[in-house]
LOTI-561857 format. One line per field, with one value per residue: x, y, z of N, C-alpha, C in turn; residue number from 0; residue in one letter. Coordinates in steps of 0.001 Angstrom, whole numbers, always signed. Atoms other than C-alpha are relative to their C-alpha. Example, Ala and Ser with C-alpha at 12.3 -4.5 7.8 and 13.67 -1.06 7.14 Angstrom:
<sites>
nu = [+890_-820] .
nv = [-1190_-1190] .
nw = [+0_-60] .
cau = [+12300_+13670] .
cav = [-4500_-1060] .
caw = [+7800_+7140] .
cu = [+900_-770] .
cv = [+1200_+1090] .
cw = [+0_+730] .
pos = [0_1] .
code = [a_s] .
</sites>
This chain:
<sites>
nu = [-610_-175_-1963_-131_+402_-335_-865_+910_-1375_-471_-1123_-1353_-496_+236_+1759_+345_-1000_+814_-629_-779_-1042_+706_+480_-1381_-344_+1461_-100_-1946_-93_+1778_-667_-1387_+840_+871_-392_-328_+1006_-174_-1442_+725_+859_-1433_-1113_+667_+204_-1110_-579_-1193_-145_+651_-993_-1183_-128_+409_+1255_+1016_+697_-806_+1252_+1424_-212_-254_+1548_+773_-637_-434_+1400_+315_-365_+1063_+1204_-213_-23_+799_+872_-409_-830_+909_-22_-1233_+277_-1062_-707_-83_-479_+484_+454_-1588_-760_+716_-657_-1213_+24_+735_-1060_-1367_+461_+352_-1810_-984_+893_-265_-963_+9_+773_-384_-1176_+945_+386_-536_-1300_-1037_+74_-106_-1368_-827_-380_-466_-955_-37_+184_+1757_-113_-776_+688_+1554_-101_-468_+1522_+1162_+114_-128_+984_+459_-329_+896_+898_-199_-174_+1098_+647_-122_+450_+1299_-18_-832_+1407_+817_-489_+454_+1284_+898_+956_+357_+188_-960_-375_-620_-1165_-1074_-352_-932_-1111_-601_+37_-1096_-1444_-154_-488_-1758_-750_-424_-464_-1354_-181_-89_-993_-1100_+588_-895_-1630_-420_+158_-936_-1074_+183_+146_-1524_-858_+612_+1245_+1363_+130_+1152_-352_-1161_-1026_+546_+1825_+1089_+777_+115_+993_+689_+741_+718_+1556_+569_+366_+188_+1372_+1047_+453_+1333_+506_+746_+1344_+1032_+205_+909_+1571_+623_+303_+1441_+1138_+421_+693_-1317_-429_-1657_-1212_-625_-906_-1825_-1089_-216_-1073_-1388_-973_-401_-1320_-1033_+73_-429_-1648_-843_+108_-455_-1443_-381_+48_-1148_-1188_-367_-520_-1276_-736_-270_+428_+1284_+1762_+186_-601_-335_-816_+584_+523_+893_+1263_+719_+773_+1343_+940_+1081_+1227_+1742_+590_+767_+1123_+1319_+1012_+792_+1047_+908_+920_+895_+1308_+1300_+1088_+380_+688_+1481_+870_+628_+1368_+1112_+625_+569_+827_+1010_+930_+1007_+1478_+865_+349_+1053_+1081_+998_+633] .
nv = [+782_-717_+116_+317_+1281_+250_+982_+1092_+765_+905_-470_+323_+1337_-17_+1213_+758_-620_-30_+740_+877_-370_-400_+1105_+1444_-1705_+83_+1284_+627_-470_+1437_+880_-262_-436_+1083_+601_-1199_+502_+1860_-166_-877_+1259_+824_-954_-19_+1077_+11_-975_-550_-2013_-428_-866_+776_+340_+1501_+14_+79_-1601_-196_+363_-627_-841_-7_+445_-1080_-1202_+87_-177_-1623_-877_+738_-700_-1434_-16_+705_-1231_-1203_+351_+233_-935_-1064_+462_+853_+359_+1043_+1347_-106_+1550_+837_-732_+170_+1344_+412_-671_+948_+475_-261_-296_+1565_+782_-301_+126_+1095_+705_-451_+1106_+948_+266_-256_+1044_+1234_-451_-1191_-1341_-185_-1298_-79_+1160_+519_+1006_+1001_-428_+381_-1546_-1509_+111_-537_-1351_-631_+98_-1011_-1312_-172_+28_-1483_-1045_-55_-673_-1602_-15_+152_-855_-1523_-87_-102_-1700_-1236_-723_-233_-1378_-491_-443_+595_-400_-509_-2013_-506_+373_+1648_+269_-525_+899_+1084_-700_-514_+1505_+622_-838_+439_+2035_+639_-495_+1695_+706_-210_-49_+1874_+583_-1157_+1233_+1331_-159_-462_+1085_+1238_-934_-130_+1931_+29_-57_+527_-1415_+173_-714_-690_-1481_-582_-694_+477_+315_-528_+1359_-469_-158_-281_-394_+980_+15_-1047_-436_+1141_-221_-1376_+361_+112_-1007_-1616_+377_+185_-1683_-615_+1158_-428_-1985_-321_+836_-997_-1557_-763_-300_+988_-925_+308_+1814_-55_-989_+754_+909_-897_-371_+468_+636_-1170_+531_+1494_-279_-829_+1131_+903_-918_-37_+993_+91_-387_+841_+1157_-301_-549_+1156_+254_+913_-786_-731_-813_-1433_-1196_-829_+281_+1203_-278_-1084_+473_+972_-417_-1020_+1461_+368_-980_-272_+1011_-731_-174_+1009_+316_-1410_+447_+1158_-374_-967_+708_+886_-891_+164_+1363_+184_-1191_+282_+830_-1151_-717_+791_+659_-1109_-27_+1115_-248_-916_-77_+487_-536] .
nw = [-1086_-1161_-509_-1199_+109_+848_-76_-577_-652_+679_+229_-144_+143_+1383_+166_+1369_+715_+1686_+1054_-588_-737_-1243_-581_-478_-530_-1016_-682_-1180_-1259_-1427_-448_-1080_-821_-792_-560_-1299_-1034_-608_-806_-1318_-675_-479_-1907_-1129_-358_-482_-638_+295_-183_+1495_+547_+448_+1325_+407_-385_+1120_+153_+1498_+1048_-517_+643_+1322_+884_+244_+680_+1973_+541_+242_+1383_+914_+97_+654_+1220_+854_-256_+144_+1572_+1750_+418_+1001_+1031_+271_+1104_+214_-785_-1656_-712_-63_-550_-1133_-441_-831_-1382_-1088_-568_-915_-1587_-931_+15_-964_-1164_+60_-49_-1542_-972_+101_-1194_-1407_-63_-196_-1353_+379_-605_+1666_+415_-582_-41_+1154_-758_+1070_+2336_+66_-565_+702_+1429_+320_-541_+1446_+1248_-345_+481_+1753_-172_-214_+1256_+1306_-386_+2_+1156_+735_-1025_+858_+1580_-189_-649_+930_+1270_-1272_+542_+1593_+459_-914_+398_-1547_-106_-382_-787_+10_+786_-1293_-893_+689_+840_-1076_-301_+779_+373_-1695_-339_+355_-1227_-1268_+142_-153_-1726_-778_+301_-531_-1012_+356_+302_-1430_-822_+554_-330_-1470_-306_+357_-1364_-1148_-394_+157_+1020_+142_-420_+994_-645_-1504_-436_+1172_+202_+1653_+256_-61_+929_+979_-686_+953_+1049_+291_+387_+880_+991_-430_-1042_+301_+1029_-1299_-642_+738_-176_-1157_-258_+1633_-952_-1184_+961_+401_+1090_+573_+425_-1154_+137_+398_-833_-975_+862_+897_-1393_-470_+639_-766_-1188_+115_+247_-1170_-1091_+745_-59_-1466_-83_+542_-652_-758_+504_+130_-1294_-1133_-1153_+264_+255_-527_-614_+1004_+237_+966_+1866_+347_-693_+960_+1214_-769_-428_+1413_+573_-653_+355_+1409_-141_-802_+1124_+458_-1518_+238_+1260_-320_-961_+745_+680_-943_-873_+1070_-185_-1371_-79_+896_-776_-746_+900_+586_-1080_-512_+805_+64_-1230_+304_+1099_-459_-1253] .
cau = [-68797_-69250_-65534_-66199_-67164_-65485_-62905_-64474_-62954_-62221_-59907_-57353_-57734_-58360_-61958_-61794_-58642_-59324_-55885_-54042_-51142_-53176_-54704_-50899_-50373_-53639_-53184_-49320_-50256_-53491_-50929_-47959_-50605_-52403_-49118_-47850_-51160_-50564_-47211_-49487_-51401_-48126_-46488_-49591_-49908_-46115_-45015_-41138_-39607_-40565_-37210_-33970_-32997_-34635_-37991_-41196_-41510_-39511_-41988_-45204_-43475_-42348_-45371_-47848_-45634_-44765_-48221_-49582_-47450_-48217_-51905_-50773_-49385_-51599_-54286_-52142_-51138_-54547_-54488_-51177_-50846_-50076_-47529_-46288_-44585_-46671_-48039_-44009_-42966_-45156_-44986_-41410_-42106_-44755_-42078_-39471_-41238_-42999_-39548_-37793_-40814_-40616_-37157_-37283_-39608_-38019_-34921_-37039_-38254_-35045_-33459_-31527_-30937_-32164_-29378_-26627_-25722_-23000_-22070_-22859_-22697_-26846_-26962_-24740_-26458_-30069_-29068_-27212_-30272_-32737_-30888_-30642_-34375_-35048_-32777_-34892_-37847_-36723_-35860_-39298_-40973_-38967_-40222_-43628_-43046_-41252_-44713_-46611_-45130_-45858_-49618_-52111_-55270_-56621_-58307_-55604_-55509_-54931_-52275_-50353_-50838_-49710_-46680_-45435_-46103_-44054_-41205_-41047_-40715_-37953_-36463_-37035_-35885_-32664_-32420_-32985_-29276_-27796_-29247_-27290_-24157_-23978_-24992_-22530_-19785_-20987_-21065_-17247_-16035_-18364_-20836_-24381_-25594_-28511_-26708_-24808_-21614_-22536_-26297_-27548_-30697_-30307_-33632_-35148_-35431_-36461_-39400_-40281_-40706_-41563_-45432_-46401_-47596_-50517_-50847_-51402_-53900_-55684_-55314_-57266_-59936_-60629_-60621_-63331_-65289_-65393_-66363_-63092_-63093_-60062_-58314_-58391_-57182_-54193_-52971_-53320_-51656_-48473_-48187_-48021_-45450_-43644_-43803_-43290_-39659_-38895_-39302_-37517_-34370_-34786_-34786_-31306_-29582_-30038_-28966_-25896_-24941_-24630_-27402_-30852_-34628_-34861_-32045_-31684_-29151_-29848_-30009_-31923_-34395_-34714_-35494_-38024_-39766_-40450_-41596_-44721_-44649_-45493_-48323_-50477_-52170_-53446_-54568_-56530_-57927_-59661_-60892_-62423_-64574_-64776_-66654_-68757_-69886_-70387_-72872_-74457_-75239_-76490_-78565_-80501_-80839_-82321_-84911_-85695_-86471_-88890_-90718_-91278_-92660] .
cav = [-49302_-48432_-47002_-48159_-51836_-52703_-55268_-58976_-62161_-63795_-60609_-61613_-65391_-67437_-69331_-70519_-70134_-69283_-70937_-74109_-72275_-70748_-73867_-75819_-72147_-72995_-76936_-76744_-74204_-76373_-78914_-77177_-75796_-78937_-80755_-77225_-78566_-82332_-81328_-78917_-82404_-84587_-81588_-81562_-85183_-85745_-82711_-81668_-78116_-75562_-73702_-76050_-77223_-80639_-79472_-79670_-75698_-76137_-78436_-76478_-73223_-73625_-75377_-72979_-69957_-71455_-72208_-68874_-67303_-70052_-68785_-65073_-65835_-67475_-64510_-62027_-64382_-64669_-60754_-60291_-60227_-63614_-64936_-67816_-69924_-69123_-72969_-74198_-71137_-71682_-75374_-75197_-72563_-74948_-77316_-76129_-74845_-78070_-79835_-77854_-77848_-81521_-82099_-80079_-82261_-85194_-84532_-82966_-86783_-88504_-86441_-84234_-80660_-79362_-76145_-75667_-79372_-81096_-83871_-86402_-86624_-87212_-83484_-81713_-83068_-81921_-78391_-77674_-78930_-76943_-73923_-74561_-75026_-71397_-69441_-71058_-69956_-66664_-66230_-66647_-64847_-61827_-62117_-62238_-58934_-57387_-57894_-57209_-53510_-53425_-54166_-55421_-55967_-54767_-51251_-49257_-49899_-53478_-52872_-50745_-53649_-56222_-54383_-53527_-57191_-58945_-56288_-57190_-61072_-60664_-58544_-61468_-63773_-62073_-61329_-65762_-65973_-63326_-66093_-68943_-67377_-65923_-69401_-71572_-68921_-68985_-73143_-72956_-71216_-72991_-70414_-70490_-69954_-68237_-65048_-62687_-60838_-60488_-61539_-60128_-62430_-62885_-63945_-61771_-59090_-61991_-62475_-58857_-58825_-62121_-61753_-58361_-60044_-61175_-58097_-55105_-57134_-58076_-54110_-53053_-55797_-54688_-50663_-51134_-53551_-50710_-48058_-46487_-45019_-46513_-42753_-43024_-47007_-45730_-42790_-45222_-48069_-45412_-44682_-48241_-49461_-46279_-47822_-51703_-50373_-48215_-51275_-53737_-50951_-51126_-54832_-54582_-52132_-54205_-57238_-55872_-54063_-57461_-56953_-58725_-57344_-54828_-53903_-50129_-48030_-44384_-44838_-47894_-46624_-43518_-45764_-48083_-44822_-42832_-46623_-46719_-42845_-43204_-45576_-42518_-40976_-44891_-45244_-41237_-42703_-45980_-44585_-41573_-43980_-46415_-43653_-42922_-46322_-46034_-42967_-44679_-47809_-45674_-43455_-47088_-48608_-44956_-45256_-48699_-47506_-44922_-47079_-49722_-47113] .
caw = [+44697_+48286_+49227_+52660_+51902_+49232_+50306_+51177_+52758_+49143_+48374_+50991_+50425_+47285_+48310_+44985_+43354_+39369_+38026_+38142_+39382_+42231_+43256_+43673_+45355_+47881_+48412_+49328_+51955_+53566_+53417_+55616_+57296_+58440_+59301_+61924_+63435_+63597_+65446_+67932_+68572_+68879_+71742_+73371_+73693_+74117_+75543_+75503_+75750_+73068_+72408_+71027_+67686_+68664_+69669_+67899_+68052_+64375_+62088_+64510_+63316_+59712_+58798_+59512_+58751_+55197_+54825_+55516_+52995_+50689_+50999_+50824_+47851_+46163_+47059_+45445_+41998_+39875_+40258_+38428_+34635_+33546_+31973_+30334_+32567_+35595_+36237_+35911_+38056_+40753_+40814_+41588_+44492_+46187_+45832_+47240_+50245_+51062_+50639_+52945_+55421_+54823_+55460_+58582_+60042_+58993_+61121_+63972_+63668_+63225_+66849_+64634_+64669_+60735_+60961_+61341_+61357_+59891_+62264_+59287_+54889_+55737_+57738_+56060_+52506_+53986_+55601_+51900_+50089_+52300_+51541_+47628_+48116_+49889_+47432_+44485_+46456_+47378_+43539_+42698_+45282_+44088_+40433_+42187_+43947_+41171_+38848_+41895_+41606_+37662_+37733_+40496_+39847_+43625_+44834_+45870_+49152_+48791_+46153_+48966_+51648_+49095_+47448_+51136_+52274_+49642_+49681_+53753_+53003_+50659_+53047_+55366_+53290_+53047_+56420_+56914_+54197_+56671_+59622_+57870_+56884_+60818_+62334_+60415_+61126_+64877_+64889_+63422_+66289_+68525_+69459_+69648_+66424_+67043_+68516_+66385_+68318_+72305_+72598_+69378_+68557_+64644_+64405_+65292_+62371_+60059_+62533_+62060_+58864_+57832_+58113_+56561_+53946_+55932_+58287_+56417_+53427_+57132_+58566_+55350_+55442_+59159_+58668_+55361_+58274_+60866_+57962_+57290_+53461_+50778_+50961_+55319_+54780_+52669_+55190_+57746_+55692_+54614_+58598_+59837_+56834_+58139_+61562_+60275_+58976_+61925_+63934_+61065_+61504_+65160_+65137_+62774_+64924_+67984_+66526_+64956_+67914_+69819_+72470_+73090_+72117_+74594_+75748_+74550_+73948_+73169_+69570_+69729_+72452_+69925_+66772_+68992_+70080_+66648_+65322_+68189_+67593_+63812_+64831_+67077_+63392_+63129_+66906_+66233_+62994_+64496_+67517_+65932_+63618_+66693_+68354_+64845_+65351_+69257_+68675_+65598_+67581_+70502_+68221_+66890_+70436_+71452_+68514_+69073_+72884_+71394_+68708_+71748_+74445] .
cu = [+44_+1805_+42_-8_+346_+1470_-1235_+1101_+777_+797_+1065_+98_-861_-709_+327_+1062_-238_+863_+623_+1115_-352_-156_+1241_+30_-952_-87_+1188_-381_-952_+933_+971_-562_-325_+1368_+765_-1375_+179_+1271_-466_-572_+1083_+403_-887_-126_+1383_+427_+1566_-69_-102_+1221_+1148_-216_-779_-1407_-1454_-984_+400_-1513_-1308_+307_-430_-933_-812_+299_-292_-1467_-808_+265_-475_-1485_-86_+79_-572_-1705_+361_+186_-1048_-42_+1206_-336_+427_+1051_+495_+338_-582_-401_+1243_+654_-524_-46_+1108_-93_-1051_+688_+1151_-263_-508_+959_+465_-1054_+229_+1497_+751_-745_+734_+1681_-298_-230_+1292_+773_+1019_-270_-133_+1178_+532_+582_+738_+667_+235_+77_-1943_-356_+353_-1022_-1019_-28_+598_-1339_-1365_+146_-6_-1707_-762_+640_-842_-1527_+36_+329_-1286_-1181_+299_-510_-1477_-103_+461_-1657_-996_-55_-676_-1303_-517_-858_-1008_-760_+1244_+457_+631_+1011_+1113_+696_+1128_+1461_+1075_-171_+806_+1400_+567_+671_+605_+871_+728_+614_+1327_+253_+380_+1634_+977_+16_+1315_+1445_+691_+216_+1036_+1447_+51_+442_+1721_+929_-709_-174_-1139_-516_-691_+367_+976_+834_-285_-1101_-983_-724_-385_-947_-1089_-790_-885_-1375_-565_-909_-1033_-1819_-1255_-716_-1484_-671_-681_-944_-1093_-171_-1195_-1201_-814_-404_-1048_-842_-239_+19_+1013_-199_+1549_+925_+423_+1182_+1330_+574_+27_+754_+1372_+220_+419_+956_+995_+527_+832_+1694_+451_+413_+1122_+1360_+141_+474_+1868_+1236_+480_+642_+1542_+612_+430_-958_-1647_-941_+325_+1092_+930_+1428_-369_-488_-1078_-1317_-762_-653_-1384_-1131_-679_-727_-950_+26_-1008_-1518_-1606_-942_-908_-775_-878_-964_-949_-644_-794_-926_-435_-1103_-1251_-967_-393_-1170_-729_-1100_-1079_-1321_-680_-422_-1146_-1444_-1012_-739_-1069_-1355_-661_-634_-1486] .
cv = [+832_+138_-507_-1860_-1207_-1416_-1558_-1071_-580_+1321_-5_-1840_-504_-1366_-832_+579_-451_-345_-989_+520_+471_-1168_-769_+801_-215_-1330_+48_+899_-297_-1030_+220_+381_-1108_-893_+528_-669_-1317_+241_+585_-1468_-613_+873_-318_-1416_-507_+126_+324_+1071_+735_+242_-1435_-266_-1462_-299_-83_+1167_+61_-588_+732_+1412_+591_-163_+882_+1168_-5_-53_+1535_+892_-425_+659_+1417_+98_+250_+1118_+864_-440_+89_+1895_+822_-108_-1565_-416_-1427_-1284_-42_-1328_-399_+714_-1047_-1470_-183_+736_-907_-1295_-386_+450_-1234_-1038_+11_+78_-1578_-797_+798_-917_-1041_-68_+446_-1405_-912_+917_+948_+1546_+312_+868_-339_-1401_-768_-892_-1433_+503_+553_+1841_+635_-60_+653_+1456_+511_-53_+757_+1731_+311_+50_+1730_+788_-531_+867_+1471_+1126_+203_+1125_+1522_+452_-72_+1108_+934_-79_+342_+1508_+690_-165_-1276_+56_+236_+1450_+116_-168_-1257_-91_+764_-1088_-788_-178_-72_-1150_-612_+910_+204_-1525_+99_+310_-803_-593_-135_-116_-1893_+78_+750_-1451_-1468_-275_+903_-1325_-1125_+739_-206_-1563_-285_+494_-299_+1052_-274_+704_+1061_+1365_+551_+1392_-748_-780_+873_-1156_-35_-207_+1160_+1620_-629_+156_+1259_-31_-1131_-430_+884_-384_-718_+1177_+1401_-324_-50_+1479_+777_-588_+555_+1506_+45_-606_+968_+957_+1018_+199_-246_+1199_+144_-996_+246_+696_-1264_-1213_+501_+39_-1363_-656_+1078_-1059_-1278_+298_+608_-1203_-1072_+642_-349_-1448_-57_+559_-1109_-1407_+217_+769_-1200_-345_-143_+1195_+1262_+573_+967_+644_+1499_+280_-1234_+11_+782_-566_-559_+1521_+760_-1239_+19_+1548_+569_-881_+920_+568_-1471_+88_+1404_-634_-1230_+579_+865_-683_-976_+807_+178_-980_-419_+464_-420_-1533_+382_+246_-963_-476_+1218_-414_-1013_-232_+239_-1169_-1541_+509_+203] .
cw = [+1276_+688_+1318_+287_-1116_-283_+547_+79_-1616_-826_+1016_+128_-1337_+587_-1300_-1076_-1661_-938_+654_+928_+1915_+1207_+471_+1149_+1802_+780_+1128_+1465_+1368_+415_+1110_+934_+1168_+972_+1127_+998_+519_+1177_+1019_+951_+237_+1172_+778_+1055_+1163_+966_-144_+209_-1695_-654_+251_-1311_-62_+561_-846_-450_-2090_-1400_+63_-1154_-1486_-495_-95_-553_-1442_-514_-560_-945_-867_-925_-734_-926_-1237_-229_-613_-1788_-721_-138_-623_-1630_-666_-842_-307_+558_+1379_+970_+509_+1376_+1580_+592_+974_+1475_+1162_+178_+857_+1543_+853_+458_+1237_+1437_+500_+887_+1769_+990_-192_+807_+1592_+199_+423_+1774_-634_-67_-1850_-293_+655_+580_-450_+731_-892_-1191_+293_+559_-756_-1608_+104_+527_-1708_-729_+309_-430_-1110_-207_+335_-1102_-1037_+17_+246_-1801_-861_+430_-94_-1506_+438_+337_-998_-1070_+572_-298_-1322_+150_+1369_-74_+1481_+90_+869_+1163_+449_-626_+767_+955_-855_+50_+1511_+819_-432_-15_+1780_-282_-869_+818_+896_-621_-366_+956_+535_-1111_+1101_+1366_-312_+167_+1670_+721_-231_+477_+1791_+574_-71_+1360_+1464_+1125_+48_-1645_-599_+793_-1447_+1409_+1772_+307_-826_-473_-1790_-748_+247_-822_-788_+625_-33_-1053_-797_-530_-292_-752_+417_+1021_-440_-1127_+1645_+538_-886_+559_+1711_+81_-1155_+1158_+858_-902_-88_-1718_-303_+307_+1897_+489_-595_+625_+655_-352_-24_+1776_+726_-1088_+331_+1485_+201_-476_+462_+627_-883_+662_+1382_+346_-613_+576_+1037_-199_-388_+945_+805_+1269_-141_-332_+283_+1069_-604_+653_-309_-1018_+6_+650_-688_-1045_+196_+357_-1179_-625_+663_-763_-1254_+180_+712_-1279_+145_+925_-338_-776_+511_+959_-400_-884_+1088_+293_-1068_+579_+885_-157_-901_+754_+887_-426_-239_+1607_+1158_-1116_+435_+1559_-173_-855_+1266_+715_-1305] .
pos = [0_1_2_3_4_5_6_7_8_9_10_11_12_13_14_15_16_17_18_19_20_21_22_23_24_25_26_27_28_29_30_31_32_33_34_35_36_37_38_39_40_41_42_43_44_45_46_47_48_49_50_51_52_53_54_55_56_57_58_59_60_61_62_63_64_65_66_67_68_69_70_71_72_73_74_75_76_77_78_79_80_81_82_83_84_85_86_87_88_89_90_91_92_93_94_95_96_97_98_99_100_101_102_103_104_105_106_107_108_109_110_111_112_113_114_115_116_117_118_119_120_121_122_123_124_125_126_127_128_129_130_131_132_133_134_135_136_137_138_139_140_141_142_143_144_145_146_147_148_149_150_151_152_153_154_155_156_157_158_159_160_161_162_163_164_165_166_167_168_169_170_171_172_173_174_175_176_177_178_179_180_181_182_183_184_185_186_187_188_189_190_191_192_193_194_195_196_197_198_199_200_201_202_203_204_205_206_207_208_209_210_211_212_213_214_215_216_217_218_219_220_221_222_223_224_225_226_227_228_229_230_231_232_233_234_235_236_237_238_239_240_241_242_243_244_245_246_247_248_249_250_251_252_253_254_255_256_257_258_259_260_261_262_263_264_265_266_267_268_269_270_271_272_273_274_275_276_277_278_279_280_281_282_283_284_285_286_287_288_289_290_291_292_293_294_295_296_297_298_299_300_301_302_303_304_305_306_307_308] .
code = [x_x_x_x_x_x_x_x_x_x_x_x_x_x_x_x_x_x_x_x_x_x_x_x_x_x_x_x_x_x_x_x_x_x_x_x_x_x_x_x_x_x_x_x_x_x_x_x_x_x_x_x_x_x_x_x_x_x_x_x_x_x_x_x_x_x_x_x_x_x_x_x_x_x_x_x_x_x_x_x_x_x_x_x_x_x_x_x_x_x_x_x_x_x_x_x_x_x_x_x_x_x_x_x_x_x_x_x_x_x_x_x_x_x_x_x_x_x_x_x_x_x_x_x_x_x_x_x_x_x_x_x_x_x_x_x_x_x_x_x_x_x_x_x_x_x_x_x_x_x_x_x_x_x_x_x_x_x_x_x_x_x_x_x_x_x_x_x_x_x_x_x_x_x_x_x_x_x_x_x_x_x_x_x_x_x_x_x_x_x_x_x_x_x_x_x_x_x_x_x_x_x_x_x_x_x_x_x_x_x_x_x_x_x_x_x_x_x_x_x_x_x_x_x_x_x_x_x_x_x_x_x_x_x_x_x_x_x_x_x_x_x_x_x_x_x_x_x_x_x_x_x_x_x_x_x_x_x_x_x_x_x_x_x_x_x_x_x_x_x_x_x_x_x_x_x_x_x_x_x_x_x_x_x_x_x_x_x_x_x_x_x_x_x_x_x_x_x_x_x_x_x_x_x_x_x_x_x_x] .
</sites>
């Protein structure tokens, strides 16, 4: 096996997924997928503002997001070992995600606000039932990461991305009960729900973290395409999950401190700067093979100078 070439597109997506479970795993996320797009075509047409609880940034969002993982997923499940209940498991997780994608849109539709809503029985019933929906999902999604850990059938580099992908989106998906149990607390004393303290934005670790799980399987796939070897791909892998959890932390201080994105504090300017800092080994490592691959180019359009004179 060439160590340089050795990843291809149908190891981070499942072209042709090889079990039933896969395949529910592969539809549900074409499906949440396709209807984040129908909602792109409805704004455009429409139009409205992007940001509120009653905009059509929510179904555009969710959909594609949930999808995406979906996909991820489903890319990562025929290479575990299986086990017995894997069709049943997985079922319920493409379930429960389409559901709650579902039932987000469906109050985006009726004028309602999906969180943080309890002005009716009908609200309050579908904000409870969306979140009995994510904890089942998040439940599952950890028993995917936890056998993820025990055996992957991947080259090493991919079983790094993976491992450090899924152990981000539970993260996240703690981070979204921390989101709930802030926003309902915030709504009670009639607050915005989407701050935590002064102008801490409580989304915005979740968003962090949320789509490792497609970033660093994609970081490999691109450093084997520009001729990076698997033992370069894993330093460089180990320094930006270094990086991706400087930045997660940095994201957590500011938030629990009370004050927006970017506005630092000493400590928080310090965490934000060793997170890019851990990132200069990666930027060294690409351009130095960038450059390989300048001078090898080069080197052929010199020959092919010579063999027409």
């Amino acid at each position: 096996m060439n160590p340089t070439n050795d990843l291809k597109l149908p190891d981070l997506l499942p072209v042709q997924p090889r079990s039933i479970a896969t395949k529910d795993l592969w539809i549900s996320g074409w499906l949440l997928i396709s209807l984040g797009v129908f909602h792109i075509l409805v704004w455009l047409v429409v139009g409205g503002v992007w940001e509120g609880p009653l905009s059509l940034r929510k179904p555009i969002l969710f959909g594609i997001s949930t999808g995406v993982t979906l996909i991820s997923v489903a890319s990562i499940f025929d290479r575990l070992r299986p086990a017995r209940y894997d069709s049943l498991i997985i079922r319920i997780l493409s379930v429960s995600l389409v559901l709650e994608v579902l039932l987000i849109t469906f109050q985006q539709w009726r004028g309602q606000a999906s969180h943080f809503n309890h002005d009716s029985f009908l609200n309050t019933s579908i904000e409870y039932a969306m979140t009995t929906l994510i904890v089942v999902a998040t439940v599952i999604l950890a028993q995917i990461a936890f056998r993820a850990f025990i055996f992957l059938n991947a080259t090493k580099d991919l079983q790094i991305a993976n491992r450090a992908g899924l152990a981000f989106l539970i993260i996240s998906c703690l981070i979204g009960f921390f989101i709930l149990w802030n926003g309902n607390k915030q709504v009670l004393a009639g607050q915005d729900p989407s701050t935590y303290g002064k102008a801490g934005v409580a989304k915005f670790p979740h968003g962090i973290a949320i789509h490792s799980l497609q970033f660093f399987p994609l970081l490999c796939y691109l450093l084997a395409k520009i001729g990076l070897g698997v033992k370069k791909r894993i330093g460089i892998l180990k320094w930006s999950i270094a990086s991706m959890g400087g930045m997660l932390t940095y994201s957590i201080y500011q938030t629990l401190s009370g004050k927006p994105r970017f506005e630092w504090t000493p400590a928080g300017a310090l965490i934000f700067a060793i997170s890019i800092g851990l990132l200069a080994p990666v930027a060294w490592e690409i351009s130095k093979q960038l450059a390989v691959n300048a001078r090898e180019v080069i080197k052929v359009w010199r020959s092919y100078g010579r063999l027409d004179a």
